[in-house]
C-alpha positions in Angstrom: 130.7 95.2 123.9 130.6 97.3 127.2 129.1 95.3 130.3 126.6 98.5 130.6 125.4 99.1 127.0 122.6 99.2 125.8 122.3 97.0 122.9 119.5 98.3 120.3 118.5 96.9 116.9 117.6 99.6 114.3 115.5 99.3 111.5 116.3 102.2 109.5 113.8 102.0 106.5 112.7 105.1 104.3 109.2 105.2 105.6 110.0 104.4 109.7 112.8 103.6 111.7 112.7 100.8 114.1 114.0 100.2 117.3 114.8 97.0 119.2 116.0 96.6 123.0 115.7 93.7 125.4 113.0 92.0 123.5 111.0 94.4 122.7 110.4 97.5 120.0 111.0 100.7 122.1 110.4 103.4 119.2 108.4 103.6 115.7 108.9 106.5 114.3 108.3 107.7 110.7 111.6 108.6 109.0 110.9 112.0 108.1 111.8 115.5 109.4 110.2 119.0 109.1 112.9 121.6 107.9 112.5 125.0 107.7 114.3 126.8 104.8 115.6 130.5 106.1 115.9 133.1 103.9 119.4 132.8 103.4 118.7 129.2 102.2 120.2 127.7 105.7 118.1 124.7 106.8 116.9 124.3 110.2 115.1 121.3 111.6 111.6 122.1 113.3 110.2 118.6 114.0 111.1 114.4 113.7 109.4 111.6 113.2 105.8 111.7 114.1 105.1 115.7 114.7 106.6 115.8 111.5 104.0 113.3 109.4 101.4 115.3 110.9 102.7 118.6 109.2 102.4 116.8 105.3 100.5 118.7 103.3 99.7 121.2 105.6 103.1 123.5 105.2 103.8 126.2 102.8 106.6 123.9 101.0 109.0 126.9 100.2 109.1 128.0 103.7 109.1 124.1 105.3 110.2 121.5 103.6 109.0 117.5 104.8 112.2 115.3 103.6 112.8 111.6 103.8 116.6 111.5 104.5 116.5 107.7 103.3 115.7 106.8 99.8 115.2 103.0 98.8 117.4 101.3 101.8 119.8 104.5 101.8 120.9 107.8 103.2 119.6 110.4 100.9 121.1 113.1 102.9 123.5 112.3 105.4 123.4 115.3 108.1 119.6 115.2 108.5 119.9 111.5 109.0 122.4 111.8 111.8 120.4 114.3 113.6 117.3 112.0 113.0 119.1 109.1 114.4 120.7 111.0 117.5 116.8 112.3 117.9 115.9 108.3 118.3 118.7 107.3 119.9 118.2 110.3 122.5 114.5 108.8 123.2 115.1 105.2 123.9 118.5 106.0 126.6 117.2 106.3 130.0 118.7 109.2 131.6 120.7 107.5 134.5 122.4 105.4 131.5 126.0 107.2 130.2 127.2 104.1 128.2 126.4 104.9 124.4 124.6 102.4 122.9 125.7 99.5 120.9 123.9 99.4 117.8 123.1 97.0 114.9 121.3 98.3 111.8 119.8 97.0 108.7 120.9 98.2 104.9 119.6 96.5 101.9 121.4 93.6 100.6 122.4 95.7 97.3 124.2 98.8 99.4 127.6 99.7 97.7 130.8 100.1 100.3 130.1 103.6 100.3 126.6 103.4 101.4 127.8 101.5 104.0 130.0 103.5 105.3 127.8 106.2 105.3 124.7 104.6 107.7 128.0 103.5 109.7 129.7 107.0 110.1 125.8 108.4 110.9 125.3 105.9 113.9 128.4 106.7 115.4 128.0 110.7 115.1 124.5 110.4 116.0 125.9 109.1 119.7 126.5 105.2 119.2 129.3 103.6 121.1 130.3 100.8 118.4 128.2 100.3 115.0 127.4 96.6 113.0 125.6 96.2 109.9 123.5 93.7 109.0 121.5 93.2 105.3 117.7 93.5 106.0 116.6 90.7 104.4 118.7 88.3 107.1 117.4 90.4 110.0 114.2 90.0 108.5 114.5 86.1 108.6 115.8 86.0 111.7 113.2 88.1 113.3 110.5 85.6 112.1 112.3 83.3 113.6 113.4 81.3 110.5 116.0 78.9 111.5 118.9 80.3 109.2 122.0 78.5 110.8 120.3 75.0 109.3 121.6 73.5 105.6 118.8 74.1 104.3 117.2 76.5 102.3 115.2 79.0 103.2 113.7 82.1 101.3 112.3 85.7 102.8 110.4 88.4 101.1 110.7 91.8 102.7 108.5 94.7 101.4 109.8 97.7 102.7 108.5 101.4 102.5 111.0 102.1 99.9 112.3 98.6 98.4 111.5 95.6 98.2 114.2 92.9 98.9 114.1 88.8 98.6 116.9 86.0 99.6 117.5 82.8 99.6 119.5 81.9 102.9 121.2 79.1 104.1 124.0 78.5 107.0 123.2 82.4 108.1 124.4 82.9 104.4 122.8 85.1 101.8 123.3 82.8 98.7 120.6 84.5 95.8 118.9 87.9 96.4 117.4 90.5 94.1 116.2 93.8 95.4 113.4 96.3 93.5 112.9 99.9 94.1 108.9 99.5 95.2 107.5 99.2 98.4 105.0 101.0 100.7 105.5 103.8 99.1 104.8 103.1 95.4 101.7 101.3 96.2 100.4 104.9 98.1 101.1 106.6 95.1 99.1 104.0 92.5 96.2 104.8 95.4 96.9 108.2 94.3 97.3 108.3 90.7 93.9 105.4 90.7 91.8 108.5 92.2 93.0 111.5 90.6 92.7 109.7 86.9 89.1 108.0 88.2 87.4 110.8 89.8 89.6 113.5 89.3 90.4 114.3 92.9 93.9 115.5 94.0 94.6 113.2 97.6 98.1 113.4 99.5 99.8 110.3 99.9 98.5 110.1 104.2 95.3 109.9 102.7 96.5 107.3 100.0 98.1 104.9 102.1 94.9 105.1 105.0 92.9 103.9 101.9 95.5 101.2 101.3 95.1 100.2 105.1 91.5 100.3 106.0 90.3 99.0 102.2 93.6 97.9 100.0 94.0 93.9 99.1 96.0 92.4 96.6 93.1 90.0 95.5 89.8 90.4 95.3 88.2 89.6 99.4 85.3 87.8 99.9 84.1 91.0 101.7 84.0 94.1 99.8 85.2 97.3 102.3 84.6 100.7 101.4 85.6 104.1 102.6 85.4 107.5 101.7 88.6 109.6 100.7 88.6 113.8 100.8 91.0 116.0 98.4 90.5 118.8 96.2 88.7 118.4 93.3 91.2 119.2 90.4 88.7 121.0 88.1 87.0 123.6 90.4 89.8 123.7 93.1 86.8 122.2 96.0 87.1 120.4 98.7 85.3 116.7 97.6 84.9 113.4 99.0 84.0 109.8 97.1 83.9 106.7 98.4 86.4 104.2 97.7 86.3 99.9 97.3 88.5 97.0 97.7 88.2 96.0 94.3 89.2 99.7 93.3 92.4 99.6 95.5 92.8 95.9 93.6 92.6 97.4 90.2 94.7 100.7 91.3 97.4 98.4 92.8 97.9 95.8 90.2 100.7 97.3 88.4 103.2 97.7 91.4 102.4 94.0 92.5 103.2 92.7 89.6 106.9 94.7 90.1 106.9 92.6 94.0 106.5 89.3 92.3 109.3 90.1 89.7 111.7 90.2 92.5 110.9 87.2 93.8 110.4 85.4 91.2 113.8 86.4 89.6 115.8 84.9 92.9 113.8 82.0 92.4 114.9 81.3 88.9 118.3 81.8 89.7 118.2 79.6 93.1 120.8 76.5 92.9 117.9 73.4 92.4 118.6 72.0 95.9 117.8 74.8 97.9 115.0 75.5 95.3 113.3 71.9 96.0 113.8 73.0 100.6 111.9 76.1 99.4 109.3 74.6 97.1 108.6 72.3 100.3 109.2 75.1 103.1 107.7 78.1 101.9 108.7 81.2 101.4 108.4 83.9 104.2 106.5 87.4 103.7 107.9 90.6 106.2 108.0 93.9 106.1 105.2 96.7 106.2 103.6 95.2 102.9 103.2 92.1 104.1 100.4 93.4 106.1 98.3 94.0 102.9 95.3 92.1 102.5 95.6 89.2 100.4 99.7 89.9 99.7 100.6 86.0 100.4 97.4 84.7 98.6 98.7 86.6 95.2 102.7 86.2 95.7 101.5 82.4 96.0 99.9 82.5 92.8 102.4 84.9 91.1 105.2 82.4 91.8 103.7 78.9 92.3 105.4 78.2 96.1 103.5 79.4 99.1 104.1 82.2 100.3 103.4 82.9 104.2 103.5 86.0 106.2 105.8 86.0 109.0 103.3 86.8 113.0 104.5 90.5 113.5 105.6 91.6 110.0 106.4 94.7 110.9 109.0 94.8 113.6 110.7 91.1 111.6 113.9 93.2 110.4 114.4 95.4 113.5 114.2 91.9 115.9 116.5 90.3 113.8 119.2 93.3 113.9 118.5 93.1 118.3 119.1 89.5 118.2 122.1 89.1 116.0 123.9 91.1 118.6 123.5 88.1 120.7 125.0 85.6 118.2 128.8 85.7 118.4 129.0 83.1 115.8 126.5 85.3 113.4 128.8 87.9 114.2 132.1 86.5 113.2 130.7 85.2 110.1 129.5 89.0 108.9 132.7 90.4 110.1 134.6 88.3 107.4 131.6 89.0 105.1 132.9 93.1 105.5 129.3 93.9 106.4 130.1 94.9 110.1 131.8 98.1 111.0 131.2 99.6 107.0 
């Protein structure tokens, strides 16, 4: 690695991408970009990342579309996602540094060769100097700071905007994992479906998952919290508002948890029973953006009979991990003869 690189971790999830440097997350972005469709059918990007959020549900969708170029862990369309990446990368370089950055980024555990090669091949056009891949659910660990390198076992649960991903590591080793298509994501659009069947109110999915943030829990809380939601009403066409509980996101919510726990769960009844017993005693470690629902840990405990504990800063766990492997030669040998560096 060049003396003068800069060396960034990337989080590239389907709801934000992540960005790690020198200790600290330098960009959160949401992963989504505002294109506008000519009328020759030619696309032409408007707007990335945030300015584009704030245009859902507030475009004409045949004259601007609002994609997510990731889907579940993967690149759903691969030239928007190299412009989105050269966007970020463009906004973390300072402008006296020439060196192209050296970057390491997360794909799910499950990604085929192909997949691979595809987030690999973005990085570099998007302006990277040298690319490394590392599975999320590692990155995850060892951005919570879970000592992976040891014998014994461990076990992380990462809920993702798009997927949902749990492993059973050991020796910096993957040795059980299971991934789910459900995340952030699928929990917004239960909110949604909950309160257009309940009170027949049409609500896009920003307003879904603010419900899910100022309200949502996967148990019942000892404080109910309420909040009101606006849409359209689907039988006159009007603007409406109605108020919104806990218990209601509870109820709305239930089905998609249950889909979490059947993740973790599974890698759990296929872990070898030695590294089941280090688990049952240590714990198993909650990251991602749905860890930071209320009550998550409390129901995956129940759901799968070993504590389940959510990892200080959720949130950024993957995207610290991929910063930090870059400064573990012997974490990056060991992928290299994995075939999950360089695609």
């Amino acid at each position: 690695m060049g003396l003068f690189s800069k060396r960034l971790g990337v989080d590239l999830g389907t709801v934000n991408v992540l960005i790690y440097e020198n200790g600290q997350i330098v960009l959160q972005e949401p992963s989504l970009v505002a294109v506008e469709i000519g009328e020759d059918g030619d696309e032409r990007i408007i707007e990335l990342g945030q300015p584009a959020r704030e245009m859902m549900g507030r475009v004409d969708d045949e004259a601007i579309q609002i994609v997510r170029p990731l889907q579940n862990g993967v690149i759903a369309d691969y030239e928007i996602t190299e412009k989105m990446l050269e966007y970020f990368f463009s906004k973390v370089a300072s402008r006296l540094n020439f060196f192209k950055p050296t970057v390491m980024i997360s794909v799910p555990y499950g990604v085929t060769s192909v997949e691979k090669r595809a987030v690999h091949e973005a990085a570099l056009a998007a302006g990277a100097r040298e690319v490394f891949l590392i599975y999320e659910p590692l990155a995850a660990a060892i951005g919570a700071g879970v000592p992976v390198n040891t014998p014994a076992g461990d076990m992380v649960v990462n809920i993702g905007g798009g997927i949902t991903e749990a492993a059973v590591i050991t020796m910096s080793n993957i040795i059980r994992a299971e991934s789910g298509r459900v995340g952030g994501i699928r929990l917004d659009e239960a909110i949604q479906a909950y309160v257009r069947a309940k009170y027949n109110l049409a609500i896009g999915l920003p307003s879904a998952e603010s419900v899910k943030i100022q309200v949502g829990a996967a148990v019942p809380q000892a404080q109910e919290l309420t909040t009101e939601v606006q849409g359209r009403n689907i039988a006159n066409g009007l603007p409406q508002s109605v108020p919104i509980t806990t218990s209601e996101v509870v109820e709305a919510l239930e089905d998609v948890l249950k889909q979490i726990a059947k993740v973790a769960k599974n890698v759990l009844a296929n872990t070898p029973p030695e590294l089941a017993s280090d688990i049952y005693d240590r714990g198993i470690m909650l990251t991602g953006g749905g860890a930071l629902l209320r009550g998550i840990d409390t129901y995956l405990t129940r759901e799968t009979g070993v504590h389940v504990y959510r990892a200080d800063n959720p949130m950024i766990a993957v995207a610290t991990g991929a910063g930090r492997s870059l400064d573990n030669p012997a974490l990056l040998r060991r992928m290299a003869q994995a075939s999950i560096l360089k695609g």
